[in-house]
N, C-alpha and C positions, 0 to 999 in steps of 0.2 A: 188316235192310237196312243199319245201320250197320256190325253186323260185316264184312258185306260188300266195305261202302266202304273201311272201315279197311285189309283185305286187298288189294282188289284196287288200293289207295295204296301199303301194304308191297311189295309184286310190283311194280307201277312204278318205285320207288323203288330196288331191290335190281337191277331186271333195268337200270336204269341206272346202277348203280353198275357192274355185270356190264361193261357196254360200255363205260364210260370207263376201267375197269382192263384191261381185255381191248388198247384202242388203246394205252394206258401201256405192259405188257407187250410188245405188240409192237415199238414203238419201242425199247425197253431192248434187247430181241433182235436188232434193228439195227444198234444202238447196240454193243454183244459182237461182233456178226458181221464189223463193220466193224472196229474194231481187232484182232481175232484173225486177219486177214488181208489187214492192211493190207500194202502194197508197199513199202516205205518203213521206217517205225518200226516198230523192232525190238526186243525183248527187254525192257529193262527201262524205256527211254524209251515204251513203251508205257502205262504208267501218269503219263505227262504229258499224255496224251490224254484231255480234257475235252466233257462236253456240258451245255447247259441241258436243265432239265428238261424230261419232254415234254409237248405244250401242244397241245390238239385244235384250239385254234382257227387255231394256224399249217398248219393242214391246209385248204386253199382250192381251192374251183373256183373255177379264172380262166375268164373269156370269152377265146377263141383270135381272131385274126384271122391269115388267110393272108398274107402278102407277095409276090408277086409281081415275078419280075424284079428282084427288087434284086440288085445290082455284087457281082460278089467285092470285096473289099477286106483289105486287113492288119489286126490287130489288132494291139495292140504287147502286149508280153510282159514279161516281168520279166528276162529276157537279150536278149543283140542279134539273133535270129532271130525276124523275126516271123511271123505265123502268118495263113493267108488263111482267111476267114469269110464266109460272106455272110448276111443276116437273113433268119431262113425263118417270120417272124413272129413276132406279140406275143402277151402274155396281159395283161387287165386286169383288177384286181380293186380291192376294197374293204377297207384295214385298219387298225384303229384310226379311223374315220371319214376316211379317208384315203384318195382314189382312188390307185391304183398301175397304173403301167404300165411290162412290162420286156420289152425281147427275146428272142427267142429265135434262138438261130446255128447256120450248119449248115456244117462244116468242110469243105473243098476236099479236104483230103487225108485225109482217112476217109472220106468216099463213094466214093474209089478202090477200097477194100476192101469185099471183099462182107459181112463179119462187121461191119461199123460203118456201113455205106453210107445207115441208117436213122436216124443216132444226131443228136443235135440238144443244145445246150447252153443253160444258163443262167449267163453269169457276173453275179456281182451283190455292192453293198456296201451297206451302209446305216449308219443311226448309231452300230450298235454296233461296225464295222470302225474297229480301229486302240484300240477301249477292252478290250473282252471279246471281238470277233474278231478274225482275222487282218488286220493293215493293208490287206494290195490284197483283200481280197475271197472271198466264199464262190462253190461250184459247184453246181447240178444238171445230172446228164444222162435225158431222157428219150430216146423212139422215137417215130417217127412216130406208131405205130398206138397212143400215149399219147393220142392227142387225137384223142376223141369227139363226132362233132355240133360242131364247132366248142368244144369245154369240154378245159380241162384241169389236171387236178389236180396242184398243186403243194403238198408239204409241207415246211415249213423244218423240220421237226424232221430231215430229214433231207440240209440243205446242209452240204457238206461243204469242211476245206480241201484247196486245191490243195498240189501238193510242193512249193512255194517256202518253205511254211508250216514244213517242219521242216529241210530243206536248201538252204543258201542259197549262191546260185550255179551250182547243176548242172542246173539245168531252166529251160526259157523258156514259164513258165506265163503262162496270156492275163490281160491286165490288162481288168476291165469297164470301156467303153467308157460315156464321157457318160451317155447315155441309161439306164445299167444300173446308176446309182449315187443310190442311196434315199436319202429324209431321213428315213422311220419307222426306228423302233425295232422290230427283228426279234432277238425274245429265244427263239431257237432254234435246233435244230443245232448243230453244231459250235463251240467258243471256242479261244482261242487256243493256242497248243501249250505247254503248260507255266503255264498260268495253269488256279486253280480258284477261277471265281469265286462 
């Protein structure tokens, strides 16, 4: 009976070892696929491209709520064109014992398009913006049909920066608005372009 127990603790033990390196791997794979084909950083500035390590628990199901009717409005940008948004809801979650809650936006002029017409954004900063991230802020983009039953999975391991982050001046990326700038500590995803910290 004990050898047993012993065994069937090793198998426990090993088949979660198995799934935390199996999520580690996949993140790294991410992590390659997104600079080997980044738009932007090219050739040898490629290897100024930085991430924290990857961390399952920045891997979270939020609670979704819908928004309803909310106003297009402008977002301001980081050049002088700005850019219309409107909130197509929030997600709220828990981190670090920390309630968090952050918008989510749905762009005026990609729902024009049929190929992005689905697409929904997260711009967002928190405490590490401006030490170990980029000053104005990290991105996600999900799809609609991202969110399940009212839930939807957001992973910082994989926020990324926007183009302002390596060329400055040639794009009018959106700046997160109030509501979309954290006081936690989000030690994941992408850091700053040319720091390794």
């Amino acid at each position: 009976m004990r050898i047993f127990f012993v065994c069937i603790c090793i198998f426990l033990t090993n088949n979660l070892f198995a799934q935390n390196k199996s999520y580690k791997d996949s993140i790294e794979a991410y992590f390659n696929n997104y600079v080997k084909n980044h738009e932007v950083v090219k050739g040898k500035d490629k290897e100024l491209m930085s991430f924290f390590a990857p961390d399952e628990k920045y891997r979270i199901n939020c609670q979704f709520e819908k928004i309803t009717d909310a106003p297009w409005s402008p977002m301001e940008t980081s050049g002088l064109i700005k850019k219309i948004y409107r909130v197509y809801g929030k997600i709220e979650f828990t981190l670090n014992d920390t309630a968090v809650s952050l918008n989510i936006y749905q762009s005026q002029d990609l729902m024009a398009t049929q190929q992005y017409r689905d697409h929904l954004f997260i711009p967002f900063t928190d405490a590490t913006s401006g030490v170990e991230t980029y000053i104005s802020g990290r991105y996600f983009d999900f799809e609609i049909k991202d969110i399940k039953a009212n839930q939807l999975i957001v992973d910082f391991n994989k926020a990324y920066n926007p183009y302002c982050a390596y060329v400055s001046g040639k794009y009018n990326c959106p700046i997160p608005p109030a509501e979309n700038r954290l006081t936690v500590v989000i030690r994941a995803g992408e850091k700053s372009f040319g720091k390794n910290h």
